[in-house]
N, C-alpha and C positions, 0 to 999 in steps of 0.2 A: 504493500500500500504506500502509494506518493504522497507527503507529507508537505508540506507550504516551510518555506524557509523558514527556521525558528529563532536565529542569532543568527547576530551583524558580523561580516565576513570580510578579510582584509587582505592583500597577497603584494608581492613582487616578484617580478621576474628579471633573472638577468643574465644576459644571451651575446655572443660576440659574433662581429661580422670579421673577415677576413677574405678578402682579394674581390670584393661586393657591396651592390650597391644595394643598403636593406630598403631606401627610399626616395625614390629620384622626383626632385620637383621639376613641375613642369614648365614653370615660370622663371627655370633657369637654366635651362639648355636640357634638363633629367639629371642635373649634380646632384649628387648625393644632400637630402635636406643637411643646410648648418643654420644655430642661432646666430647671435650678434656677435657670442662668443666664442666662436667657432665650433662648438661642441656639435658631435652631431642628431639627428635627430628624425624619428622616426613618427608621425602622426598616429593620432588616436586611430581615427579615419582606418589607416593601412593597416593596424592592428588587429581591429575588427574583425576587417575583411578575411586576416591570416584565420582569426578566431572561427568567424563562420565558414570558411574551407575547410577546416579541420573537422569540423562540427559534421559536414556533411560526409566526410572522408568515415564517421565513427557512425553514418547510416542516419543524424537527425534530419529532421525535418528544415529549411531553410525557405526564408521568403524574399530576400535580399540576394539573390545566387548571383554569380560574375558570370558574364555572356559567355565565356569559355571553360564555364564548370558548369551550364545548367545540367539538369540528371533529370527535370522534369518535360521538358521540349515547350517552355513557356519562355516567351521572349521578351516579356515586358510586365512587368509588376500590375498592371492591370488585371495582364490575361490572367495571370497567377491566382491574384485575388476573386476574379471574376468564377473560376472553376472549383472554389472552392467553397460546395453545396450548403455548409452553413452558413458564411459569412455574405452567399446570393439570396437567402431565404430570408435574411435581413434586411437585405436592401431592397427588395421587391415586396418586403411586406407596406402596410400602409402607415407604421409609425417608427418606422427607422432606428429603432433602438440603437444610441452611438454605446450604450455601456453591453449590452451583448452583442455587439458587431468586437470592439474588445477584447471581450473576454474570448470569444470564437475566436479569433487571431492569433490571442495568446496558448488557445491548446492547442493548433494548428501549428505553431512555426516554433523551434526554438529559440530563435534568436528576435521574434517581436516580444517575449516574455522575457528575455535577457536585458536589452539593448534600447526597448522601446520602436515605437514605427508611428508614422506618419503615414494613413493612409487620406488622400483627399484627389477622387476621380469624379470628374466630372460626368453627369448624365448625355452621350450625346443627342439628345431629342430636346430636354430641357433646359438643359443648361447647366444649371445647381445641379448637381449630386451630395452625395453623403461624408461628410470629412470627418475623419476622427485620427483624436492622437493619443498614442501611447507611452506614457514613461516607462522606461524601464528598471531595474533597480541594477543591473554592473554598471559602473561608471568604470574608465580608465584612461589614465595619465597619458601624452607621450610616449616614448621611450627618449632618452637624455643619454649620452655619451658621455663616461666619466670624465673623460680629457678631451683638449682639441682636438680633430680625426683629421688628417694627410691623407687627402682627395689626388689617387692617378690617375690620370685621363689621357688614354689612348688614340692615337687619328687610325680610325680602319675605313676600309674602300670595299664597294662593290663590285666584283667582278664582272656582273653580267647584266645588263640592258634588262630593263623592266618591263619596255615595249619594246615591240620593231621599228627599226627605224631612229630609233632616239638618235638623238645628232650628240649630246651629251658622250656619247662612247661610251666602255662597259666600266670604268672607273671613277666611282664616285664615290667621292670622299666623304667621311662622318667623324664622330668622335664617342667615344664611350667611359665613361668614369667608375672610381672607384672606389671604398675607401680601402687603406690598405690594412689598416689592423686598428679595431675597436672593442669597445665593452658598451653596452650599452645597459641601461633600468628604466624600469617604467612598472607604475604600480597601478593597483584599483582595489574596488570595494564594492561589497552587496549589499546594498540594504534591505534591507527586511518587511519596510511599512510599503516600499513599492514593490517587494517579491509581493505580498498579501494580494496588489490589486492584481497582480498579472499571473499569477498563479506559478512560480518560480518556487523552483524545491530543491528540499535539500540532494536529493537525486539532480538535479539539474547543476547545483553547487559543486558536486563529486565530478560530474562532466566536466565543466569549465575547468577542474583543476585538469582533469586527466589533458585537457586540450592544450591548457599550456604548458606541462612536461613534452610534448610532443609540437611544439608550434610550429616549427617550419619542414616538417615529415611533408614530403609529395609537395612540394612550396617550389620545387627548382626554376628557373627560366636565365635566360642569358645574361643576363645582370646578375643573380643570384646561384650558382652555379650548386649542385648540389651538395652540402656539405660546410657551404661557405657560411650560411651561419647557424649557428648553435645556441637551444638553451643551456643554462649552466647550472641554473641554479633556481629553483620556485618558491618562497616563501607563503606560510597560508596560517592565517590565523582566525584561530576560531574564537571568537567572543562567546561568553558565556548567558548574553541578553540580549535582547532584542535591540534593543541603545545600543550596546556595546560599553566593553571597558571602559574604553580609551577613545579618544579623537582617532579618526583616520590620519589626521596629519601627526599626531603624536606615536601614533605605530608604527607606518611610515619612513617616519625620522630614528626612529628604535635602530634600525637597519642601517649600518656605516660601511658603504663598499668604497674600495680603493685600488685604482687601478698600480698594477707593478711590472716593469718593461723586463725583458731575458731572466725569467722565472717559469718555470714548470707552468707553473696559473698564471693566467694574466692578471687576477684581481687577487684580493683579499676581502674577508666582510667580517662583521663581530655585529650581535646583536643585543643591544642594551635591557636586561631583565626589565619587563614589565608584571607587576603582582597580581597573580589571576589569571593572566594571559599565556598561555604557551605557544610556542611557536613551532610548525610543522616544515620542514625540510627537506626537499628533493630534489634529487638530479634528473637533466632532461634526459629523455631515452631517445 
């Protein structure tokens, strides 16, 4: 029997990229994301996405799927939503129920019950359609590079013509980035008063961890080569309340990683005892 999340849930992760680019922004040629500080840096956003690939790699259910992972042959979050016989019987009915269009969402997908969703589709006859939004209860950070990252970037060329006839000839130059050797963190949190509305369980909590001992398994492509990056390490704390112990930023901050250059590990970490609190510890597989 699936149980509703009962205490507040807290984790980090911390994984290294090597000879790879864990996140290329678009809005700067696909360098590798850096802050102001040069630290480098992976979005919540990109995180997700790793999250719900995995999700679906372990058989859940997913509503947000990437155009080159769908598994269900739906190509646009309409259609998705559209063939999904509870959440039609809602919207066709004649009082649009936004809290069991919801709730149907949330037993339907795992990651609208995780993450929250936005659904809002327009009727095409009417106009208005049905808009409804979902908070979800994982929030997650970032991920932050302990130190500055040293971005390679490569000039490669294309051998071969794209079309016939191209007057360009078959070499065409580009460039490809990279960082050369990182440690990266990045935390998050469950809470519990929005597990309640979305129906997120402790069974779904066990998932999430299992997803990110395993986050970048089946993750390979040309920027990311397979192998190049690694979890290292999983932090997971279980609160004994619904509140929780502690602040999230105060457990958080519990955690002191430090990166260390030509050593066996690239990091080091030490965890500051908190009273009540334990802390559970795994390596990525």
């Amino acid at each position: 029997m699936t149980t509703v999340l009962d205490h507040k849930v807290d984790f980090s992760v911390i994984f290294t990229v090597e000879n790879a680019n864990p996140n290329g922004d678009p809005l700067n040629g696909n360098r590798p994301r850096q802050n102001f500080d040069g630290h480098g840096e992976v979005s919540d956003v990109a995180i997700k996405r790793k999250i719900r690939n995995r999700a679906q790699d372990l058989l859940e259910a997913i509503f947000v799927q990437s155009n080159d992972k769908t598994t269900d042959g739906f190509k646009s979050l309409r259609e998705r939503a559209e063939a999904n016989e509870a959440l039609a019987a809602i919207v066709k009915g004649k009082t649009k129920d936004e809290v069991l269009f919801a709730q149907a969402a949330c037993e339907s997908w795992y990651d609208v019950r995780s993450f929250g969703q936005v659904f809002a589709f327009k009727d095409p006859k009417k106009g208005a359609g049905l808009s409804v939004g979902v908070r979800g209860p994982v929030s997650i950070h970032p991920a932050i590079s302990l130190e500055p990252i040293n971005i390679m970037s490569t000039q490669i060329t294309k051998s071969t013509n794209s079309e016939p006839g191209d007057k360009k000839g078959s070499d065409t130059m580009g460039m490809k980035h990279r960082v050369e050797k990182g440690v990266y963190k990045f935390s998050g949190s469950i809470n519990t008063q929005l597990a309640e509305k979305t129906g997120f369980t402790n069974e779904d909590a066990e998932r999430l961890k299992e997803i990110l001992c395993t986050l970048f398994e089946n993750d390979a492509s040309s920027a990311r080569p397979e192998g190049s990056l690694e979890v290292r390490k999983v932090f997971w704390w279980d609160h004994t309340s619904k509140l929780g112990n502690y602040s999230s930023a105060k457990v958080h901050r519990s955690l002191k990683v430090a990166a260390q250059a030509n050593a066996d590990e690239p990091f080091t970490y030490t965890i500051e005892p908190l009273e009540g609190l334990e802390v559970q510890v795994y390596d990525g597989i």
